[in-house]
Every structure is written in structure tokens, then in C-alpha cells.
N, C-alpha and C positions, 0 to 999 in steps of 0.2 A: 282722609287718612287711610281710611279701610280700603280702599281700590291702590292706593301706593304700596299698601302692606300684600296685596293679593298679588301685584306684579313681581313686589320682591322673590313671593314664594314661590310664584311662577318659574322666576327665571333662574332662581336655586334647583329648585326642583329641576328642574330643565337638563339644567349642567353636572347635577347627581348622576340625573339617570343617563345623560349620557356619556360619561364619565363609566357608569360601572358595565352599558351597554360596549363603551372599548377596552375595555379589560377582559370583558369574555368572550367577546369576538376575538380579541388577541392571545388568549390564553387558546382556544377554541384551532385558530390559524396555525400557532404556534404547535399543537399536537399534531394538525393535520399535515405542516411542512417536514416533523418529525417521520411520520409513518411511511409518508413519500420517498423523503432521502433513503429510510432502512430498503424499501423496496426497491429503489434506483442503484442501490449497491448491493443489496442481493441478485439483482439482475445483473448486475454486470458481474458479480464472482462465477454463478452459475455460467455468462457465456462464455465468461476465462476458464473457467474447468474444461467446457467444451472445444475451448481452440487449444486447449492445449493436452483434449485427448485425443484431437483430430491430427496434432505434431506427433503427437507419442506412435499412430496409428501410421503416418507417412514414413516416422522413422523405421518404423519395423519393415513396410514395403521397400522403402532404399535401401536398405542393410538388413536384410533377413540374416535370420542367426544360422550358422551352421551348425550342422551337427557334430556334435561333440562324437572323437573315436574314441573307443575303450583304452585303446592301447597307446600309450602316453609315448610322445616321443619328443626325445629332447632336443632332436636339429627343429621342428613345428616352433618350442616356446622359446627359442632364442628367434631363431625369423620373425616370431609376432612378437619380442621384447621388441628386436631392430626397429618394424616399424611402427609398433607403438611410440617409441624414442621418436622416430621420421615426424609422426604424426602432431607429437605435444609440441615438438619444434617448431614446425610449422605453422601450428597455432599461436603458440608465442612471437615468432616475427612477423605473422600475416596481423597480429590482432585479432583472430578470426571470431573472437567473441561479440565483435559489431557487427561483422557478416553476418551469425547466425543468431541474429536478436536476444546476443545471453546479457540478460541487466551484467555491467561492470561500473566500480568506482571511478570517480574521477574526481580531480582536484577541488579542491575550494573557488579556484579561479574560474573553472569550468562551468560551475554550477550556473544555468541558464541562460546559457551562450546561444545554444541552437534555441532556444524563442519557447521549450519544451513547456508543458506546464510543469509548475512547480510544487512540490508535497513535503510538510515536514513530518516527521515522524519520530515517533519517542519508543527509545529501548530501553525498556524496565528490567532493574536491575536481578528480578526472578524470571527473566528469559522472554517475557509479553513483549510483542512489537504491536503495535497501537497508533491510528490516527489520530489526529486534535481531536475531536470528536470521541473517541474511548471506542471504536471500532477497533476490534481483534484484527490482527492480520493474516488470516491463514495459511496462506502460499506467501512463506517468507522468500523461499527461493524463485518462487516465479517471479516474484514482485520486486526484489532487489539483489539475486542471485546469492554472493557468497561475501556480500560486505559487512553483514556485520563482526568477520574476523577480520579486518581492516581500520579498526579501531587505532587509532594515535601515527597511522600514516601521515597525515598529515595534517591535524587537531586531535587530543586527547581523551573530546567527548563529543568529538561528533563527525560521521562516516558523509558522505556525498556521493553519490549514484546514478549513473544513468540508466534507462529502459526505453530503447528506441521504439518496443516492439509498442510500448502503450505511450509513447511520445510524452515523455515522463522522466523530469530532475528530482530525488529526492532527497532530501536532507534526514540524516538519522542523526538523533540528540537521545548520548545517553544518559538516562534517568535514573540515581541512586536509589531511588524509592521503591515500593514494591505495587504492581499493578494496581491488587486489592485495594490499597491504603488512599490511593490518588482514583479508583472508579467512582467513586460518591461525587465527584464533584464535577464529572462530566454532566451536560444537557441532558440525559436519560441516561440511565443505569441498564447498562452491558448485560 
């Protein structure tokens, strides 16, 4: 009975310890897939700040500024109203916002038509835009331009967006709550 009693203990013991031996490899894997992901997306913000002060830099070579004259003349600001006028027009019936890679809204229908990836995203109702995840979003405007005033275009609580430039549909769902209140409950605290 003694050698029946030593297997049983054996093979409790066994499944104990391997049992708490996958709990801390997986608590263990579980931090390490965390530190990874903050890294893979602070990598990518940093190389978005860089492409987009490499834009900022082109823009000023294609359109150097001129120099402002002292002496104000009112035929100069009606001609650069005219074709400032020329210019929003054109942009308006060209679309030229898909041209120049600016995120624009698009319908609920739209949403993941071109094969984009897909992102949801939550607008807290004290101004935080936020991934699933409880990632801040710093470049609102690089990242979905000027949608979140497009609110009840066409749902009530929630925006749809495209970003050709990062081949990218996202879904904005606003959030009555307040960031603060709903950070606790993300995978790791913000």
C-alpha cells in the first residue's frame, strides 16, 4: 500500500508543480509580450513623428514662404482670397484629401472595403482617444485627421475613417465615461 500511496504523491506532486511551473512562465511571457508590444509602438510613433517631419520639411521646400511686405495692399489680399477660394474648390471636387494622404471619414458601408487593417478606437468623453489596449493617442490628427467633429454623420456614437497613408480603417466609438475611470481596467496601466 506504501508504493501505491508514494505514486499517488508522486504524481500530484508532479501536476502541482507543473501546474504553478505554467502559471509563472505564463504570468513571466505575459509581461514580456507586454514590454514588446509598448516598444513596437513606441517605435512606430517615433518613426511617424519622423515621416512626418520629413512631410513638414518637403512642404516648406515645395512652397517656401514668402516674404511678407510692410506695406499692406488690398488688390495682393483680395487676389490671394480669389485664389485661396480657387484652391478649397478644388480641393472639394478633386477629393484631394486622398491624394495627399489626409486621414478623411468615410461611411459605415465603407468601412473595410479596401482589405485596410482594421482599428477601433474609443473617444472618452474628457477629450482621451485611446486604443483597446488604453494606449493614448497622441497625433489625433495625423492618425484620423479632423473626424472626430464628424460625430452623428452618419451614427450618433461612432465616427469611421480612413488613413490610406498607414493603410488603415478605424472605427471611433464614443465613450461617456471619463479616461481616468475606465484606465484600471486595461492590461497594464497607462
Amino acid at each position: 500500500m506504501s508504493d501505491f500511496k508514494s505514486v499517488i504523491t508522486f504524481i500530484v506532486g508532479t501536476g502541482l508543480g507543473g501546474a504553478g511551473a505554467w502559471f509563472l512562465l505564463k504570468k513571466i511571457y505575459e509581461k514580456r509580450f507586454d514590454e514588446e508590444l509598448i516598444s513596437v509602438k513606441d517605435s512606430f510613433h517615433i518613426r511617424e513623428e519622423e515621416l512626418n517631419k520629413n512631410i513638414m520639411e518637403l512642404k516648406e521646400k515645395l512652397y517656401p514662404k514668402k516674404e511678407e511686405d510692410d506695406t499692406p495692399d488690398k488688390s495682393d489680399k483680395k487676389e490671394e482670397n480669389v485664389s485661396k477660394g480657387k484652391y478649397v474648390k478644388y480641393m472639394v471636387d478633386n477629393d484631394i484629401s486622398k491624394v495627399k494622404n489626409i486621414p478623411y471619414t468615410i461611411s459605415p458601408d465603407d468601412f473595410g472595403e479596401k482589405g485596410y487593417a482594421e482599428t477601433t478606437l474609443t473617444y472618452y468623453i474628457d477629450g482621451i482617444l485611446a486604443d483597446d489596449t488604453g494606449y493614448i493617442i497622441d497625433d489625433v490628427e495625423g492618425m484620423i485627421g479632423d473626424a472626430l467633429s464628424h460625430f452623428g454623420e452618419y451614427e450618433k456614437d461612432a465616427i469611421h475613417c480612413r488613413n490610406d497613408a498607414k493603410r488603415c480603417d478605424y472605427e471611433i466609438l464614443k465613450d461617456l465615461r471619463r479616461y481616468a475611470d475606465v484606465r484600471k481596467s486595461f492590461p497594464r496601466n497607462m
